[in-house]
DRENVO-592521 format. One record per residue (C-alpha): residue number from 0; x, z, y negated. Coordinates in steps of 0.1 Angstrom, whole numbers, plus 5000, padded with zeros to 4 digits. Example, Ala and Ser with C-alpha at 12.3 -4.5 7.8 and 13.67 -1.06 7.14 Angstrom:
// DRENVO-592521
    k  east    up  north
    0  5123  5078   5045
    1  5137  5071   5011
***
This chain:
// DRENVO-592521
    k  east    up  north
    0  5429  1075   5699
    1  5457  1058   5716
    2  5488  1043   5698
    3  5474  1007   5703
    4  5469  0981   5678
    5  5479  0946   5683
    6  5510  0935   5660
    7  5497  0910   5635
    8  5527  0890   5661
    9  5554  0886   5628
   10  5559  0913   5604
   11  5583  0896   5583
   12  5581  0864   5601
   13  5610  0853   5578
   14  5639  0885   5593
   15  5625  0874   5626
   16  5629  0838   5616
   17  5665  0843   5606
   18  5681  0865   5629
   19  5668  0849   5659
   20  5681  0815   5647
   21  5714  0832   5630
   22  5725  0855   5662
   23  5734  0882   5635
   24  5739  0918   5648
   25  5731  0931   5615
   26  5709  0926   5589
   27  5739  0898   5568
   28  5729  0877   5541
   29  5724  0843   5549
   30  5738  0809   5534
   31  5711  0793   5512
   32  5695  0764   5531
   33  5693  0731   5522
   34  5666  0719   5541
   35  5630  0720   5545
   36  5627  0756   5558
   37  5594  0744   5577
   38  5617  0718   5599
   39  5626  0725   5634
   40  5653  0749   5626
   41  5660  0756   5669
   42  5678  0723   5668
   43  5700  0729   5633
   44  5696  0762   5621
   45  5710  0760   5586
   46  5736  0790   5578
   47  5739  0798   5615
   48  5785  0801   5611
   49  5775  0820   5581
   50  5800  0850   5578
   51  5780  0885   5584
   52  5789  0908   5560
   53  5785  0947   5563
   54  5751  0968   5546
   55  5758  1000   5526
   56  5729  1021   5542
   57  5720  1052   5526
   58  5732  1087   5533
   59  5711  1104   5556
   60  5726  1139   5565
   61  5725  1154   5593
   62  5715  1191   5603
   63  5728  1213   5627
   64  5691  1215   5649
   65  5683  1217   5686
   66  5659  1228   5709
   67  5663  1234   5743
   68  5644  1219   5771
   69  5645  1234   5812
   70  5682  1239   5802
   71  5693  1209   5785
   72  5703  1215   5744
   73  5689  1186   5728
   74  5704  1181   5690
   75  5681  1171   5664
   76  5701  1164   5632
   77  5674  1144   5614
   78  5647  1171   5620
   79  5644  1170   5583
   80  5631  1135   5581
   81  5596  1149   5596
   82  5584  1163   5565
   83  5573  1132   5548
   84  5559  1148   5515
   85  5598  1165   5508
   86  5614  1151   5477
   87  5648  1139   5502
   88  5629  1124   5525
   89  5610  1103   5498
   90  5642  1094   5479
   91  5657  1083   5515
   92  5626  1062   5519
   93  5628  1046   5486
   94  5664  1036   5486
   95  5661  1021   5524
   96  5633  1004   5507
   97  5653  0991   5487
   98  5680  0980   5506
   99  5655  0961   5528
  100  5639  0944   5501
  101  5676  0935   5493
  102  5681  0918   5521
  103  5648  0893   5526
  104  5649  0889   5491
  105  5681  0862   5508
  106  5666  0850   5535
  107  5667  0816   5526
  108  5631  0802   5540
  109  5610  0833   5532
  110  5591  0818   5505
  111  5586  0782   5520
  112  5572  0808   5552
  113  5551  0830   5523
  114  5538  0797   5513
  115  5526  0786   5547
  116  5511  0814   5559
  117  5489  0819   5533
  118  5477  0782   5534
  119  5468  0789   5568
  120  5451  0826   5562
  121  5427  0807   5537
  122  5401  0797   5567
  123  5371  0811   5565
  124  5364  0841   5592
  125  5329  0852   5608
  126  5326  0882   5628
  127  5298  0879   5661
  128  5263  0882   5647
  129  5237  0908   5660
  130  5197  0912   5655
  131  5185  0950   5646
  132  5148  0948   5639
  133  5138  0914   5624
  134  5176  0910   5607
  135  5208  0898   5619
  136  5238  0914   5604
  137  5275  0898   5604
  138  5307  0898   5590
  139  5326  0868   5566
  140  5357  0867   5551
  141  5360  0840   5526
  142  5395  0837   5534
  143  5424  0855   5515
  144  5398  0888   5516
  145  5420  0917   5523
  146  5387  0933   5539
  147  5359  0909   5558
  148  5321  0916   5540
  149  5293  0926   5556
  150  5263  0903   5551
  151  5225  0904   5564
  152  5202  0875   5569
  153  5163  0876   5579
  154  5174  0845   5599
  155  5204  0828   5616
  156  5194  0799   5592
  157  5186  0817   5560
  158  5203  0829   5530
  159  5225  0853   5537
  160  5230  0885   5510
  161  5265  0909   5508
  162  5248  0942   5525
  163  5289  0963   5520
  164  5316  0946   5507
  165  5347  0968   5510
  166  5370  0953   5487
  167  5351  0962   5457
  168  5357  1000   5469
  169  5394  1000   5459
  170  5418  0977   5432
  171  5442  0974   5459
  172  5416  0966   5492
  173  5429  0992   5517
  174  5399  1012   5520
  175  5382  0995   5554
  176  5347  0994   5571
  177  5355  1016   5604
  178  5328  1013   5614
  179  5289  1008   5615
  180  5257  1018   5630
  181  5217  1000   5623
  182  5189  1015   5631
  183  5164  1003   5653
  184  5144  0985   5630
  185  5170  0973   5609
  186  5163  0996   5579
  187  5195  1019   5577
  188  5232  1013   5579
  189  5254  1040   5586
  190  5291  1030   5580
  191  5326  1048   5583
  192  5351  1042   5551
  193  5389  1043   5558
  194  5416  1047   5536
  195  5449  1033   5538
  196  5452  1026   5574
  197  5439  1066   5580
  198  5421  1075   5612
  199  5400  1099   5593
  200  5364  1085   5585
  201  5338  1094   5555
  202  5303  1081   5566
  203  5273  1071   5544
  204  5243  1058   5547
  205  5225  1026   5529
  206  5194  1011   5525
  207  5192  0977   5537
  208  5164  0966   5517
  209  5179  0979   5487
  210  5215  0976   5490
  211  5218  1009   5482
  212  5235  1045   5489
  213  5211  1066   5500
  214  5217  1105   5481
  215  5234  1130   5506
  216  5243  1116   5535
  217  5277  1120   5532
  218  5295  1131   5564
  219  5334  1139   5568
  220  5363  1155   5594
  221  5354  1123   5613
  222  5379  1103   5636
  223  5379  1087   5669
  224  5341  1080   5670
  225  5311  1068   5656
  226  5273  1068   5650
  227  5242  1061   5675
  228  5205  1066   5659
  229  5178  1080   5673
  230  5154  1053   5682
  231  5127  1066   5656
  232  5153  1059   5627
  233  5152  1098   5620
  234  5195  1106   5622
  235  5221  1098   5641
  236  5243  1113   5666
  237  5280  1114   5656
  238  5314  1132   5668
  239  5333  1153   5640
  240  5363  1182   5636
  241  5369  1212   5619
  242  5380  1203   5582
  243  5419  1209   5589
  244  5435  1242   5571
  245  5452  1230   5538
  246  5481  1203   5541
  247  5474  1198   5579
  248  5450  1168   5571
  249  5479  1141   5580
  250  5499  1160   5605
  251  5481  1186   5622
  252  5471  1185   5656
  253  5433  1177   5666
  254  5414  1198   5688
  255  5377  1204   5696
  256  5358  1175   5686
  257  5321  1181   5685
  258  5285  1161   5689
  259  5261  1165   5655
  260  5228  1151   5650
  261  5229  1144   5612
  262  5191  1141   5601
  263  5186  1115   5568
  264  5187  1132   5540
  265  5201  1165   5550
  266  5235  1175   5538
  267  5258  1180   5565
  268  5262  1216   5561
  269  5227  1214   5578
  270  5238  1190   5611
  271  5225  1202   5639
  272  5253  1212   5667
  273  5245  1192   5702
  274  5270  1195   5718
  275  5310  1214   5722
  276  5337  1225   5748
  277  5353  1253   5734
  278  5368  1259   5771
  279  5381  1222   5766
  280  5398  1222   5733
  281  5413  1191   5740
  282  5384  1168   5753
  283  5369  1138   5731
  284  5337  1141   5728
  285  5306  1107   5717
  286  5269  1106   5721
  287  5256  1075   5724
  288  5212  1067   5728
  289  5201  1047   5757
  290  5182  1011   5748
  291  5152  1030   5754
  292  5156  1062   5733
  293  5149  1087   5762
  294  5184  1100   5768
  295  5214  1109   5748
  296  5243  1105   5771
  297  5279  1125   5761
  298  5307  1110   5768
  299  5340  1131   5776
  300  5376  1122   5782
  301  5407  1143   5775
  302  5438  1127   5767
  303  5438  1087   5764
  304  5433  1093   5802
  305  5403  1067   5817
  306  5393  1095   5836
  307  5359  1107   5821
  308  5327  1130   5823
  309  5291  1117   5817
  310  5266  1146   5804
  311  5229  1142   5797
  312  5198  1153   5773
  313  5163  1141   5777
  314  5155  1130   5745
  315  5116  1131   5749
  316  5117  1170   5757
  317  5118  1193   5728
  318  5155  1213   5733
  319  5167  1202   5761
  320  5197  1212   5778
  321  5226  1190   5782
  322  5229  1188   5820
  323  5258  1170   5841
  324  5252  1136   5852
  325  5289  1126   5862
  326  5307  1153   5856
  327  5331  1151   5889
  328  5364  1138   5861
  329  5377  1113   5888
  330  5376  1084   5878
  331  5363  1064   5848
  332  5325  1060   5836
  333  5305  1036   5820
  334  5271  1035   5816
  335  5258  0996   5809
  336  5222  1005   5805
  337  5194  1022   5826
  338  5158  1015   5842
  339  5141  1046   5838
  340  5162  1075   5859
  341  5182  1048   5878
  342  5218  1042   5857
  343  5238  1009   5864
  344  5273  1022   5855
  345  5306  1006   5859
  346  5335  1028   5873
  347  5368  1026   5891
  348  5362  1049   5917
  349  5374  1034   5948
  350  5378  1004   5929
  351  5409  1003   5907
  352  5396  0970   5894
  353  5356  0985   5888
  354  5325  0978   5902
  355  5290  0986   5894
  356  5270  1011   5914
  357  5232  1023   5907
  358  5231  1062   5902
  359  5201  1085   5897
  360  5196  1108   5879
  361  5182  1132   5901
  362  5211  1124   5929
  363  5242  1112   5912
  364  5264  1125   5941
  365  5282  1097   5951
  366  5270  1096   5986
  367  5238  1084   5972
  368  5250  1057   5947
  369  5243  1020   5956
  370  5268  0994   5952
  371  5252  0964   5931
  372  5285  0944   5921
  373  5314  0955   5943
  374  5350  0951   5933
  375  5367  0914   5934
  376  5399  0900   5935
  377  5399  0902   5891
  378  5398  0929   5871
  379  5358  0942   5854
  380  5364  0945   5823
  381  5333  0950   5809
  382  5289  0945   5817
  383  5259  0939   5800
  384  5227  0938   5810
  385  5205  0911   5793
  386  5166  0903   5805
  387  5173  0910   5843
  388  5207  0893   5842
  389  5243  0913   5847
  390  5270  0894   5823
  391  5302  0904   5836
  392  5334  0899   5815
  393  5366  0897   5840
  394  5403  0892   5836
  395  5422  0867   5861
  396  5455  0865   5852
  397  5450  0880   5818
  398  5425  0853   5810
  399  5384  0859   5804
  400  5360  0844   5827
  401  5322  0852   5824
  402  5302  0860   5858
  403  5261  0863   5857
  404  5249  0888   5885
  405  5210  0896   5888
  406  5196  0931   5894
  407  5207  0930   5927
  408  5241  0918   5924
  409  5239  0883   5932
  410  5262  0859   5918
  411  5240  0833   5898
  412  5261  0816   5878
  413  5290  0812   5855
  414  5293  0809   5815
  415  5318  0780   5813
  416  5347  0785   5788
  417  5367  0759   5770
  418  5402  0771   5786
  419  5428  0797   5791
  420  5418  0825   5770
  421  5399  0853   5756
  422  5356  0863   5755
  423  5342  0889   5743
  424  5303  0896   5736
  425  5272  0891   5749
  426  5259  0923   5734
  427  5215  0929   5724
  428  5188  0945   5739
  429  5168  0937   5774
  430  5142  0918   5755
  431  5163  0893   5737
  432  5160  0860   5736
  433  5194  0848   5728
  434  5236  0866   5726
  435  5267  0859   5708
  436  5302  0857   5722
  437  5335  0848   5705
  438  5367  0828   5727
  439  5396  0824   5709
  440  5433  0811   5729
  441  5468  0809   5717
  442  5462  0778   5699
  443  5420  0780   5697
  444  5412  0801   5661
  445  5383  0821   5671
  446  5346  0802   5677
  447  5320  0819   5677
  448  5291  0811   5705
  449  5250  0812   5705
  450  5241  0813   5738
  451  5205  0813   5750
  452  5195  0829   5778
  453  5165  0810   5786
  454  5181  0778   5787
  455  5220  0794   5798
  456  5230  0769   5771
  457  5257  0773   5751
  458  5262  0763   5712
  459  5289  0767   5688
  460  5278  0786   5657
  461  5305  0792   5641
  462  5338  0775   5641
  463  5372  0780   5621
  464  5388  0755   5609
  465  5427  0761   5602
  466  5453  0736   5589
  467  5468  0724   5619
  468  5467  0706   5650
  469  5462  0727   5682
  470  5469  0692   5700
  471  5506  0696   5691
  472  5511  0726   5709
  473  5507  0736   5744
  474  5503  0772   5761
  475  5512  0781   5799
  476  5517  0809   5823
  477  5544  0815   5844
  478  5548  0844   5868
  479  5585  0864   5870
  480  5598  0890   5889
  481  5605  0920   5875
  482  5634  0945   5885
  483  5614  0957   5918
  484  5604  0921   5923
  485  5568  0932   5912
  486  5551  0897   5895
  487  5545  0900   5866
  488  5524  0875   5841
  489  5538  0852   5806
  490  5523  0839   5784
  491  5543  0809   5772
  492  5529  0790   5737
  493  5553  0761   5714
  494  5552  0728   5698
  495  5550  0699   5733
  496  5578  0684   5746
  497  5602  0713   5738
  498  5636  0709   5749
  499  5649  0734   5772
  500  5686  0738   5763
  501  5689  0775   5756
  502  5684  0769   5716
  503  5649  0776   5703
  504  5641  0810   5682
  505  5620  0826   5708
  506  5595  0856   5695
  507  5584  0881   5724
  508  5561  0903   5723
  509  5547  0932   5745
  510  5528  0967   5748
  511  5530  0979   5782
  512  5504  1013   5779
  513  5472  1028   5779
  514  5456  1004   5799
  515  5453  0979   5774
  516  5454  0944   5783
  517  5476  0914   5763
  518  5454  0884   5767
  519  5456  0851   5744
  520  5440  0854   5710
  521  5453  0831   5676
  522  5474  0842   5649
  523  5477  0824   5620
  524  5518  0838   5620
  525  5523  0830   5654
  526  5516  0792   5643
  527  5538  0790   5619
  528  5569  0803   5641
  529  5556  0775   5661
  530  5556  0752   5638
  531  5592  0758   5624
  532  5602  0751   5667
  533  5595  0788   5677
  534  5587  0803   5713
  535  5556  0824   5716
  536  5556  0848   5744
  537  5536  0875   5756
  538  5543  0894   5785
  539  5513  0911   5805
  540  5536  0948   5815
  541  5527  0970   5837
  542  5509  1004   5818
  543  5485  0979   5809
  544  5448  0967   5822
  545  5458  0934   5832
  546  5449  0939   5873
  547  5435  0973   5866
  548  5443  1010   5871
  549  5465  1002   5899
  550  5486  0983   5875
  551  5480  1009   5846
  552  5493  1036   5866
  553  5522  1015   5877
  554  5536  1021   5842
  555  5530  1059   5833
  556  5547  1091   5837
  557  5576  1090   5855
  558  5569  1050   5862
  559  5574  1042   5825
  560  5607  1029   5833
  561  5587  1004   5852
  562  5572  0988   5817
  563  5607  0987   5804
  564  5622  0968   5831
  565  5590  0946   5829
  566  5599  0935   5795
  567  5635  0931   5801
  568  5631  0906   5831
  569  5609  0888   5809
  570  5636  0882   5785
  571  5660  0875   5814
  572  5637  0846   5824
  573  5637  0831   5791
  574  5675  0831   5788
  575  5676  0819   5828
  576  5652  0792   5822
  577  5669  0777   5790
  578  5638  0784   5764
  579  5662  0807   5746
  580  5696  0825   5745
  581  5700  0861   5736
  582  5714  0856   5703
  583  5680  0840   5690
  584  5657  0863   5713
  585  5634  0882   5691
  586  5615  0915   5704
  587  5582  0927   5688
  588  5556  0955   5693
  589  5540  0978   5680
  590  5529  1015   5680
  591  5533  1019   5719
  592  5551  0987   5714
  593  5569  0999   5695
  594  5581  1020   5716
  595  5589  0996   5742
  596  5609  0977   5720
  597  5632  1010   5710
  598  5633  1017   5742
  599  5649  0981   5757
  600  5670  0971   5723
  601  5690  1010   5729
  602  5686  1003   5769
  603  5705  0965   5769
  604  5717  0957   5735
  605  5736  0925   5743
  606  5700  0908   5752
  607  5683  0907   5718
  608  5696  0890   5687
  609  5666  0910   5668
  610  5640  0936   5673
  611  5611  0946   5656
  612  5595  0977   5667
  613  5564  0987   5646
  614  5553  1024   5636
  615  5570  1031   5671
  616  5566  1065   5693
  617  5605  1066   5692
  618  5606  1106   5694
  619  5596  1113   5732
  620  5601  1149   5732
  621  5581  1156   5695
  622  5556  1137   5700
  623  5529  1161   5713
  624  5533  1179   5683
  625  5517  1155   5657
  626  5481  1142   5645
  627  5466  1129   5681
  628  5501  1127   5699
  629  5491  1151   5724
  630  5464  1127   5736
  631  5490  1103   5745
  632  5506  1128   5775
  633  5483  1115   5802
  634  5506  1083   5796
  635  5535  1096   5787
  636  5536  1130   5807
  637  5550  1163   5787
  638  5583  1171   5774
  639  5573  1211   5792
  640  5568  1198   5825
  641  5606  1196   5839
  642  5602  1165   5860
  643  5584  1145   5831
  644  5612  1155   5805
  645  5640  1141   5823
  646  5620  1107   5825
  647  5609  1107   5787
  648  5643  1123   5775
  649  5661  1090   5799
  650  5646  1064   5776
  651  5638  1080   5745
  652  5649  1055   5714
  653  5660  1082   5690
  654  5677  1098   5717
  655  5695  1070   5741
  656  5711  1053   5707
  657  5751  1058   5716
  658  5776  1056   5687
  659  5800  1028   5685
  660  5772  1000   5700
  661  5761  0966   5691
  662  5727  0969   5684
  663  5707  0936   5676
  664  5695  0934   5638
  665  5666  0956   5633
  666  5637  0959   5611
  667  5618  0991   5614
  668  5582  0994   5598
  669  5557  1023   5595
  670  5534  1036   5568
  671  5543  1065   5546
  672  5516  1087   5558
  673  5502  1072   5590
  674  5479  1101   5610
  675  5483  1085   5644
  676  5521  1079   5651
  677  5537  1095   5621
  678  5563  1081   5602
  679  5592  1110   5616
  680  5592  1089   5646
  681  5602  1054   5626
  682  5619  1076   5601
  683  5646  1095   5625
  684  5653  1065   5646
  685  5662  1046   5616
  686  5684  1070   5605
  687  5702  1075   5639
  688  5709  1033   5642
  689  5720  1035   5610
  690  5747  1062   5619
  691  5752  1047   5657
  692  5753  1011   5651
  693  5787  0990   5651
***
């Protein structure tokens, strides 16, 4: 429900490529290049005196609109760019299309890059297995699959058969599995289809043993959530909407989400209503069954705030209420599992970095909670409980380490990892016998894990194998200070023994919101910039989860400026330091990133030879108005809230671009009809650089 997806790092890894060797401040056609493209171009970048020569854009007009805002007139003139289905705006669309394709149909080593990427995509990919019943179910991708397959096994070492493969379910592979739910004894799947990149969900059902649909369970108006069975296999619980009124299905505004209980078989006209908040138009709202089947437990969070409420139903009593279990909205809540009425739940109240308290169910005041695994110096990302053990995933420094607490909260031991990077995992039941988890680093692909936890051995099950040598490369992190002289964490990855004389195409990238932490992880595109001499950074800003809610709520609000300045020291460093000079500086993000890099490219120009902001939130005083936008205000704050306008309307991209200024060469990407940040945003702040820049 928040803006976030990680950037898959290079867009157009060839624009990036170019500008940030070429210094251009527009997008100019190149020299051809003579040389191997794949070479070290930081030392010689071929075509770098080439002349720059201007780019005809096309005519967007401007309108004569405005709104007014605690007394400030705020102009408008591409208002009519937000109407994405009007026959201008498509025609605009399609000749900037044009004009783009134009352009990177000259940069010289595009197709040498094209080449090498997909050489490097062609590995092949396993998602982390998991046991329902007596089958484990995974995920492969052979490797040029636009969409990964879902396969099941009756063992780890057996003969594994397709269960869903989503590519067969469109000729051009852009319908995606969104998500799945097995049932307890491995019988049923239910699954989420979505189309073109949409946040909207259609649900089915299918027969494991069969391989096939099963006749009218076919559920829809579903987003942000999905499916838990009930442990007797009978339905599931799932979160839906209203259908929207005609033509509001991309743009509208989303409001009271609701809990069903689909039984198999039923059509959904016939879904049984568990649970709404008509008084709380604006909550989410997800049921999820405990291990043991006794309780649903209702999940409710307004905004993409962390703050949350916990409601309960006692599954073995026929109609019973749903009563409050943590329903104070103070903090965040997160149940791991529970023993009976006792509830081991994770939450950051009084511990911006979490903890783990005990709470029953009968006296879930906090006053009666007990403390099992109290807050530490690094951030609690996440808990489960397998056997009798606590496995606690934590973030030091923006890097994973694995702590095993028992029932009590003693530390018993650690799960070693291979370096500086990223775990996730260690999901299953009480009674298994063995977990999966996946770690993955700037220069590890992922590798997948078996661990058994009789033995607390671990095994590799799965390993990628990619064309290259992570022994040529070398990753590091470095701590700067930031505007306020807050320290702030980079992630530094490149080819070893780089030079440090100011000249190598540096690529940095950033997020800065919703709590969301940056932590290592390997892309295949990030590679190859390395490979061709580039800097990889990543910068850990403030608004994220990096040390917690402390350093979340460091970024928000009227202390977004905070992220921005974040991400500008961060290129200061680079420059300081001699990786890079600002002519071959590249800045990436996307979505929130996105706008982060609109934000610092209007706010210091002369830093950036390029930027690449992605399906970027670039209207700050709009963006409530779209799709799920108004979710993002617990961030953000509200354009009719006085104080939080004159913070948004300070750094607003479409707004803070000044006529007459040397703005770095841009590419801006969205999707035609994306429902989450809608193309007006991308759209209007094209437009307006267009028109502003020198």
């Amino acid at each position: 429900m928040t803006p976030y997806f990680r950037l898959n790092i290079i867009t157009l890894l060839g624009l990036a490529l170019t500008v940030a060797a070429y210094g251009t401040a527009g997008p100019a056609r190149a020299q051809q290049q003579k040389q191997n493209p794949m070479t070290n171009l930081s030392r010689n970048p071929a075509g770098a005196n080439a002349p720059a020569t201007r780019t005809a854009y096309p005519k967007a007009h401007t309108g004569d609109v405005a709104d007014e805002y605690h007394g400030v007139r705020v102009r408008d003139p591409y208002r009519w760019l937000e109407d994405a289905d009007a026959a201008e705006t498509k025609e605009w669309v399609e000749a900037q299309n044009r004009v783009t394709a134009d352009y990177l149909r000259g940069v010289p080593s595009r197709g040498a890059i094209g080449e090498r990427l997909t050489k490097l995509w062609d590995y092949e990919k396993f998602g982390m297995p998991y046991k329902k019943g007596d089958r484990y179910f995974f995920t492969r991708n052979d490797g040029l699959q636009n969409q990964s397959v879902l396969y099941v096994a009756d063992s780890l070492a057996g003969e594994a058969r397709v269960l869903l493969d989503p590519n067969k379910l469109s000729g051009d592979g852009t319908v995606a599995l969104s998500g799945t739910a097995i049932s307890e004894d491995g019988k049923y799947l239910a699954y989420g289809l979505a189309a073109a990149g949409s946040d909207w969900q259609e649900w089915r059902v299918r027969d494991v043993a069969t391989g096939e649909d099963r006749p009218g369970d076919h559920l829809r108006w579903i987003k942000f959530g999905g499916a838990s069975w009930a442990k007797d296999g009978s339905g599931f619980y799932y979160s839906r909407y209203d259908e929207p009124k005609d033509g509001g299905m991309l743009q509208a505004a989303n409001f009271n989400q609701k809990v069903f209980f689909h039984r198999l078989g039923d059509d959904q006209e016939k879904d049984a209503l568990v649970y709404e908040r008509p008084d709380h138009p604006n909550w989410f709202l997800f049921g999820g069954v405990t291990e043991d089947g006794k309780y649903l437990l209702i999940y409710a969070s307004e905004g993409t705030d962390p703050k949350n409420r916990i409601y309960i139903k006692d599954l073995t009593q026929r109609d019973a209420p749903v009563k409050p279990l943590l329903d104070a909205g103070d903090a965040s809540y997160s149940v791991i599992d529970n023993d009976g009425d006792t509830f081991y739940v994770s939450t950051d109240r009084d511990a911006p970095r979490y903890r783990v308290v005990a709470v029953d169910r009968e006296r879930p005041a906090p006053e009666a909670w007990k403390e099992i695994i109290p807050q530490n110096e690094d951030t609690l990302q996440g808990v489960s409980l397998l056997g009798d053990d606590f496995y606690a995933t934590y973030l030091k420094d923006a890097a994973t380490r694995i702590q095993v607490y028992d029932l009590k909260g003693k530390p018993v031991r650690e799960v070693p990892l291979p370096g500086i990077g990223s775990a996730g995992g260690f999901g299953g039941k009480r009674t298994d016998t063995e977990t999966f988890y996946s770690f993955t680093s700037f220069t590890t692909p992922t590798t997948i894990y078996r661990y058994d936890l009789k033995t607390h051995t671990a095994t590799v099950f799965k390993q990628a194998k990619v064309a290259f040598d992570p022994a040529d490369y070398e990753t590091k992190q470095v701590f700067y200070a930031s505007k306020d002289g807050t320290r702030v964490p980079l992630f530094l990855t490149h080819r070893k023994g780089l030079k440090l004389d100011g000249t190598a195409p540096t690529y940095l990238y950033g997020y800065g919101g919703f709590g969301a932490a940056m932590t290592p992880y390997f892309s295949v595109a990030a590679q190859t910039w390395m490979e061709m001499g580039g800097v990889y950074a990543v910068a850990c800003l403030r608004g994220g989860g990096e040390y917690g809610e402390d350093w979340h709520q460091a970024g928000v609000k009227l202390k977004k400026q905070n992220v921005f300045d974040d991400f500008i020291a961060a290129a200061e460093w680079l420059v300081e330091n001699k990786y890079t000079s600002p002519k071959r500086l590249a800045i990436a993000g996307g979505s929130n990133g996105g706008l982060l890099v609109g934000a610092c490219m209007t706010q210091r120009p002369d830093l950036f030879g390029a930027a690449l902001p992605a399906v970027g939130v670039m209207d700050m005083l709009r963006f409530p108005k779209f799709t799920i936008g108004w979710a993002w205000m617990s961030d953000y704050g509200s354009p009719e809230n006085p104080e939080e306008f004159k913070a948004l309307y300070a750094y607003s991209p479409y707004h803070n671009l000044k006529p007459g200024t040397r703005y770095p060469a841009t590419l801006v990407t969205t999707s035609d009809h994306d429902d989450r940040v809608v193309p007006a945003h991308s759209y209007k702040f094209a437009a307006a650089l267009q028109a502003a820049n020198l």
